[in-house]
Backbone atoms as SQL, in Angstrom:
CREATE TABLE atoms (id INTEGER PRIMARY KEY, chain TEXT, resi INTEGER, resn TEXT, atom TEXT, x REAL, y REAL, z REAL);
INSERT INTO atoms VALUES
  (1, 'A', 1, 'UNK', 'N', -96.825, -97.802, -13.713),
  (2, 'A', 1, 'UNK', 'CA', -97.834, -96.957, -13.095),
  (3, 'A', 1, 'UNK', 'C', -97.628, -95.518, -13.555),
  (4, 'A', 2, 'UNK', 'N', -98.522, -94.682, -14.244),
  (5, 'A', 2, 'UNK', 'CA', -98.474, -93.520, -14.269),
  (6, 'A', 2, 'UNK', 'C', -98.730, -91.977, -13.507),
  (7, 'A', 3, 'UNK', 'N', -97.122, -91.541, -13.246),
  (8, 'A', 3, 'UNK', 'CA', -97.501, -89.963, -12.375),
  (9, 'A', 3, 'UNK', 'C', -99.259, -89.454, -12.879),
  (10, 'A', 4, 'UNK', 'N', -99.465, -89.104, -11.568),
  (11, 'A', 4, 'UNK', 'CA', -100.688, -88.151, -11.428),
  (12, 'A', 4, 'UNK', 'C', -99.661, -86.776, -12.070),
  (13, 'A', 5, 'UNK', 'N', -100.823, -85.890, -12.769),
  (14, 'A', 5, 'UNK', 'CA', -100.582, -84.540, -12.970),
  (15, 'A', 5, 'UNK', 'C', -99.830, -84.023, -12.050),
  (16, 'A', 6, 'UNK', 'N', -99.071, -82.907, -12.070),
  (17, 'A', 6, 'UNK', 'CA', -98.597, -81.873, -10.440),
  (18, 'A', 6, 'UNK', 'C', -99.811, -81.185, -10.523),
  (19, 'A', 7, 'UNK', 'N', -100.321, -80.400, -9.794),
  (20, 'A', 7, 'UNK', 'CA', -100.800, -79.436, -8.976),
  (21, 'A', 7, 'UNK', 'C', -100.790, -78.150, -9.698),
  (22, 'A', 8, 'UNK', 'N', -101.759, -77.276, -10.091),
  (23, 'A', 8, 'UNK', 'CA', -101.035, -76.297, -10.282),
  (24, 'A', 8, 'UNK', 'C', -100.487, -75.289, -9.334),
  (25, 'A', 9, 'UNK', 'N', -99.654, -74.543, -9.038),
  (26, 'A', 9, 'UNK', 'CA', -99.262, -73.722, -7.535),
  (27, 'A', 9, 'UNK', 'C', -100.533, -72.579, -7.871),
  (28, 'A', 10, 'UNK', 'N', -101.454, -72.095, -8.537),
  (29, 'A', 10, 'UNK', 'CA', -102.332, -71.012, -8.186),
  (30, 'A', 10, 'UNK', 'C', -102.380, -70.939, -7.334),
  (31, 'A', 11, 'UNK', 'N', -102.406, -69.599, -6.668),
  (32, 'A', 11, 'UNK', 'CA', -103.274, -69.227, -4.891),
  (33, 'A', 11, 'UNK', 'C', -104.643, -68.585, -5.162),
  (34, 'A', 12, 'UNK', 'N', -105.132, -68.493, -6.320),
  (35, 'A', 12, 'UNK', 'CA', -105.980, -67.131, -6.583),
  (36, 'A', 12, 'UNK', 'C', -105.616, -65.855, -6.148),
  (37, 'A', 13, 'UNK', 'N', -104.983, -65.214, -6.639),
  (38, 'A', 13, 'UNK', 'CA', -104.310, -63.898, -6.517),
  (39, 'A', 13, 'UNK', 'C', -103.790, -63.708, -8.339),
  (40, 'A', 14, 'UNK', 'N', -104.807, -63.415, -8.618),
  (41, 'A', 14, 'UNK', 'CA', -104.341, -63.371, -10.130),
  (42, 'A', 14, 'UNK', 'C', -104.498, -62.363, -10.707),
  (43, 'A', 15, 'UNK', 'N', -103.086, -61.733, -10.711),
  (44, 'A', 15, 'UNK', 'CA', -102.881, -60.347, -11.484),
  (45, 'A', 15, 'UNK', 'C', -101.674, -60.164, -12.141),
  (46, 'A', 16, 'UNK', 'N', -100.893, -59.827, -13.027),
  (47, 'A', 16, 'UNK', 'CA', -99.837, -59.421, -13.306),
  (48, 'A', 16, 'UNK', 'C', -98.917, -58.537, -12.857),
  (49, 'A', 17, 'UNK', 'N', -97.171, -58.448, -12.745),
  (50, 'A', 17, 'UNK', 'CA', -97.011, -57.267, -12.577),
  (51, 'A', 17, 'UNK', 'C', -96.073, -56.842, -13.770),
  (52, 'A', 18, 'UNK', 'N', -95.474, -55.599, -13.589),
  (53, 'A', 18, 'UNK', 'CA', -94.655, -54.778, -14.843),
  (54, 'A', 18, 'UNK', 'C', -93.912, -55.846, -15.377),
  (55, 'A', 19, 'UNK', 'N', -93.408, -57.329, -14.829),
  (56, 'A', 19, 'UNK', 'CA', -92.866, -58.119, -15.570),
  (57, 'A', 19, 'UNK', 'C', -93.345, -59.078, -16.085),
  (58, 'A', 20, 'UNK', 'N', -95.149, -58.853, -16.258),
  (59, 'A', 20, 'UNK', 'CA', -95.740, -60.329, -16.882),
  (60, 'A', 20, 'UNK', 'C', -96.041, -61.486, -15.829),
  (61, 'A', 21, 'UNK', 'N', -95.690, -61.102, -14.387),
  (62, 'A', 21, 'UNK', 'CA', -95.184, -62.476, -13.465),
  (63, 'A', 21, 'UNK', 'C', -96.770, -62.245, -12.738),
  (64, 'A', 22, 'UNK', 'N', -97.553, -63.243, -12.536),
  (65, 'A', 22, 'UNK', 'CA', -98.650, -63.358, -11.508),
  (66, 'A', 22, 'UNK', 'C', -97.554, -63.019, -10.050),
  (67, 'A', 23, 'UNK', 'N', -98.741, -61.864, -9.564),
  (68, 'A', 23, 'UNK', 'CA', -97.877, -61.761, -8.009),
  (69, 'A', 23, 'UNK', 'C', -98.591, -62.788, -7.364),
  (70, 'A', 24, 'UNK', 'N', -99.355, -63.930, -7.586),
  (71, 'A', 24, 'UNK', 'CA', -99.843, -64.811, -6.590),
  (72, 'A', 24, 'UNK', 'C', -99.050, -66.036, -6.364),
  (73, 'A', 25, 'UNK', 'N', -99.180, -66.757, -7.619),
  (74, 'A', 25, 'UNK', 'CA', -97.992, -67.905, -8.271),
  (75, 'A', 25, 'UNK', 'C', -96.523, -67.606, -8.826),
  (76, 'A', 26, 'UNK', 'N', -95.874, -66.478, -9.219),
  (77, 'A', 26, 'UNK', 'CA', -94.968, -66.139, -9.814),
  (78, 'A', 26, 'UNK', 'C', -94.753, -66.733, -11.314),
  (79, 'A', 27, 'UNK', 'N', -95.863, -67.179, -11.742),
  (80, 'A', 27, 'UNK', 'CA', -95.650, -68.105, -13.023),
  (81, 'A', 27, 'UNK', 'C', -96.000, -66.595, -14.735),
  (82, 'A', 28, 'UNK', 'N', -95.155, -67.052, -15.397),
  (83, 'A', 28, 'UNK', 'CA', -95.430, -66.124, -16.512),
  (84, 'A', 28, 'UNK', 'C', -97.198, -66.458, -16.900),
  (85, 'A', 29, 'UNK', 'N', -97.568, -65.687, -17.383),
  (86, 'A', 29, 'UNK', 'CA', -98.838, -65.747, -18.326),
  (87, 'A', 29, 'UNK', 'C', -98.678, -66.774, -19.520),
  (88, 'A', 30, 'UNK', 'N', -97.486, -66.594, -20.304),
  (89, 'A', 30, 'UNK', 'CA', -97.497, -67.676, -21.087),
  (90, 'A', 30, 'UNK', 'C', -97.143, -68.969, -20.377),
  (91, 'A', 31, 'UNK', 'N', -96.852, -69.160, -19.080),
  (92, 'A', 31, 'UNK', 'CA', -96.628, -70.400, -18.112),
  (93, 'A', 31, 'UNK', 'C', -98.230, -71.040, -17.834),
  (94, 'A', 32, 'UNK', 'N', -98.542, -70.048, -17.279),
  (95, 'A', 32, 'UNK', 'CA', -100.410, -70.354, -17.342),
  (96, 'A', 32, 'UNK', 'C', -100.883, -70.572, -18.057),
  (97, 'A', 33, 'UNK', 'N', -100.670, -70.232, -19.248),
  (98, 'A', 33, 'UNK', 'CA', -101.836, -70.618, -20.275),
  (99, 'A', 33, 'UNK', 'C', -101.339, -71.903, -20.669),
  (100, 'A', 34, 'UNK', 'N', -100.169, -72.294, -20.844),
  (101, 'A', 34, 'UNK', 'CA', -99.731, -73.755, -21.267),
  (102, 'A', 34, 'UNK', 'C', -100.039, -74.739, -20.552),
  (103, 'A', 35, 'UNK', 'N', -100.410, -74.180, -18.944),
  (104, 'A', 35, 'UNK', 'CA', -99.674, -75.576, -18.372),
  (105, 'A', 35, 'UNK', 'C', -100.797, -76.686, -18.116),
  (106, 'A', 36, 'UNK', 'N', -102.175, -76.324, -18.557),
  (107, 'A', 36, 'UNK', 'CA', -102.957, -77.473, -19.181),
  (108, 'A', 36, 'UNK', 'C', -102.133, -78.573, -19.933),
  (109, 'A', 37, 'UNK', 'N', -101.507, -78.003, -20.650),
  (110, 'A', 37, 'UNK', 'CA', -100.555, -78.922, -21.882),
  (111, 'A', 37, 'UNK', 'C', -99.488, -79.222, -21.308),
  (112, 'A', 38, 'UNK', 'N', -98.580, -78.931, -20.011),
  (113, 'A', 38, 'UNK', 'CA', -97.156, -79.420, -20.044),
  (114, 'A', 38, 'UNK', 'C', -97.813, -80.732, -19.124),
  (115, 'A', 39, 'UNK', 'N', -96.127, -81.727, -19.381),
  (116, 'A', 39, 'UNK', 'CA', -95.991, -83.015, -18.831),
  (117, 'A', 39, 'UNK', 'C', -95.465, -82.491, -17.441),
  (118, 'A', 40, 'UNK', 'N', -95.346, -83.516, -16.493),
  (119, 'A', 40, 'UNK', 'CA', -94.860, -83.208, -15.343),
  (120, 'A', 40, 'UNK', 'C', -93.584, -82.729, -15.118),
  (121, 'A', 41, 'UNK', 'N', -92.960, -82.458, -16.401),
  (122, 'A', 41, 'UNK', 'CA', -91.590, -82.574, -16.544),
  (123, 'A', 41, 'UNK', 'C', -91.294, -81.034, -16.310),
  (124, 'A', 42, 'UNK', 'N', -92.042, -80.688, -17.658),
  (125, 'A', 42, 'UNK', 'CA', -92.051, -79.080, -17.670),
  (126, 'A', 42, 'UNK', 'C', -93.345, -78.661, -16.796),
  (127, 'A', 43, 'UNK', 'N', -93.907, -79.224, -15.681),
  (128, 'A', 43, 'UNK', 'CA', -94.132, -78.503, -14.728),
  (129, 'A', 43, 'UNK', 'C', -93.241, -78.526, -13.649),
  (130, 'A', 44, 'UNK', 'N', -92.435, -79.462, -13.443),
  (131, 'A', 44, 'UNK', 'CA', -91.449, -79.340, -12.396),
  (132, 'A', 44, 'UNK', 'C', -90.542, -77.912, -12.614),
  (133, 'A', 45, 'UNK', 'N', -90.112, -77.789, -13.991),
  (134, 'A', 45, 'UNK', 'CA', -89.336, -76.678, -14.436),
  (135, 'A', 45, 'UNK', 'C', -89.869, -75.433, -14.389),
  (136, 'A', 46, 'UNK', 'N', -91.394, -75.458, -14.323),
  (137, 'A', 46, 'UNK', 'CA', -92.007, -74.216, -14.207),
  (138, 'A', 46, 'UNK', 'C', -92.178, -74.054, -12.668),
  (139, 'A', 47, 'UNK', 'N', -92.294, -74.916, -12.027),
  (140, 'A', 47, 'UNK', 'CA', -92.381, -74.672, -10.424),
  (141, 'A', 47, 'UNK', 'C', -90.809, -74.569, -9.985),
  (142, 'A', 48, 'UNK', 'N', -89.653, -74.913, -10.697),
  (143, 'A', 48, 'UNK', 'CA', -88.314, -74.304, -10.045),
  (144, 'A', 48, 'UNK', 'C', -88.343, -72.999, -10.487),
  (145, 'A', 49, 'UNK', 'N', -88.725, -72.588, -11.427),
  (146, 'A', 49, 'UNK', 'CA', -88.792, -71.024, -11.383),
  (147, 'A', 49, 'UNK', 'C', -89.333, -69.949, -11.128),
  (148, 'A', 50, 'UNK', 'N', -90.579, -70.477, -10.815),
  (149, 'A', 50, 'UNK', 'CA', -91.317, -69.839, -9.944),
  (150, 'A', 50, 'UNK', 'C', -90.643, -70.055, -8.130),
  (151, 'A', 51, 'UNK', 'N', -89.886, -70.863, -7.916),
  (152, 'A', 51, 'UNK', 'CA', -89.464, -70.684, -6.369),
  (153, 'A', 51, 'UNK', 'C', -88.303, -69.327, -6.719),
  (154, 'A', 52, 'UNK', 'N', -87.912, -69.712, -8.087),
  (155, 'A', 52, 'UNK', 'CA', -86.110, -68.993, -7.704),
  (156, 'A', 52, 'UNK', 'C', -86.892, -67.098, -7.742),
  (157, 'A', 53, 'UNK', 'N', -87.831, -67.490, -8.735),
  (158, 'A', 53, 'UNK', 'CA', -88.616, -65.460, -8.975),
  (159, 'A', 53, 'UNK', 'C', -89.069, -65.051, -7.490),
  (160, 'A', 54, 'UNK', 'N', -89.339, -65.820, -6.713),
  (161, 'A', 54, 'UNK', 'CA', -90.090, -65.818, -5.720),
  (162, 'A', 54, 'UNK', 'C', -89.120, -65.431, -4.335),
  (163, 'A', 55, 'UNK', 'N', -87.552, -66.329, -4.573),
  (164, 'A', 55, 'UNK', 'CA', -86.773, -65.971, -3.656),
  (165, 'A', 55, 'UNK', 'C', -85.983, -64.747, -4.498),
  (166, 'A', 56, 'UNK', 'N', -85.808, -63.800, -5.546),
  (167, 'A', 56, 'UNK', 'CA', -85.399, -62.749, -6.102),
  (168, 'A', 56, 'UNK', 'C', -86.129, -61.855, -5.670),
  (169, 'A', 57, 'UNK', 'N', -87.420, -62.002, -5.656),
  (170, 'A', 57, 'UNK', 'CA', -88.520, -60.548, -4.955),
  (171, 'A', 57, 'UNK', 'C', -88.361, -60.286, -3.808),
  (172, 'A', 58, 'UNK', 'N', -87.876, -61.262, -2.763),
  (173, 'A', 58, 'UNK', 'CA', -87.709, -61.636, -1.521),
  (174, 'A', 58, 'UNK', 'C', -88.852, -62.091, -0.730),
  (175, 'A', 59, 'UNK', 'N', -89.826, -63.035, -1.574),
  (176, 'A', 59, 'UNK', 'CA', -91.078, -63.216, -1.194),
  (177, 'A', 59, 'UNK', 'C', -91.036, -64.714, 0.003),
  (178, 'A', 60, 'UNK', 'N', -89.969, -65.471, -0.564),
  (179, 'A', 60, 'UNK', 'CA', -89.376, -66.545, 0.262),
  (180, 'A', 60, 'UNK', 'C', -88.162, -66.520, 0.903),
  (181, 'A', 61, 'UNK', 'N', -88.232, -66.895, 2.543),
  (182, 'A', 61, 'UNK', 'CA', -87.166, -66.828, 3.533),
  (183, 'A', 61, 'UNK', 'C', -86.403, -68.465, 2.829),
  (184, 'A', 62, 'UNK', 'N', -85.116, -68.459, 2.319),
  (185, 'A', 62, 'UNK', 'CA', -83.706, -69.310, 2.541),
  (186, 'A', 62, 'UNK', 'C', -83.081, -69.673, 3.624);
């Protein structure tokens, strides 16, 4: 049986900041534009790093 796609995390809040990072999703720009193309694999990897950018800003309570 084959995984469904993930999700993408967009919120619509789509802007950049001084580091390239959407302040909505925390995902790079070059993360967005790929992730039409990644497998679930490298979206899992793009959604662990978007949690860890997310708990560095202090945007998520641990």
């Amino acid at each position: 049986m084959q995984e469904c796609p993930l999700k993408s995390p967009c919120v619509n809040i789509c802007a950049l900041d001084e580091d390239d990072l959407c302040t909505g999703c925390q995902r790079s720009a070059a993360e967005i534009t790929r992730w039409s193309r990644m497998d679930n694999d490298e979206r899992r990897q793009v959604l662990a790093r978007t949690v860890e950018r997310a708990r560095a800003k202090g945007l998520l309570i641990s």
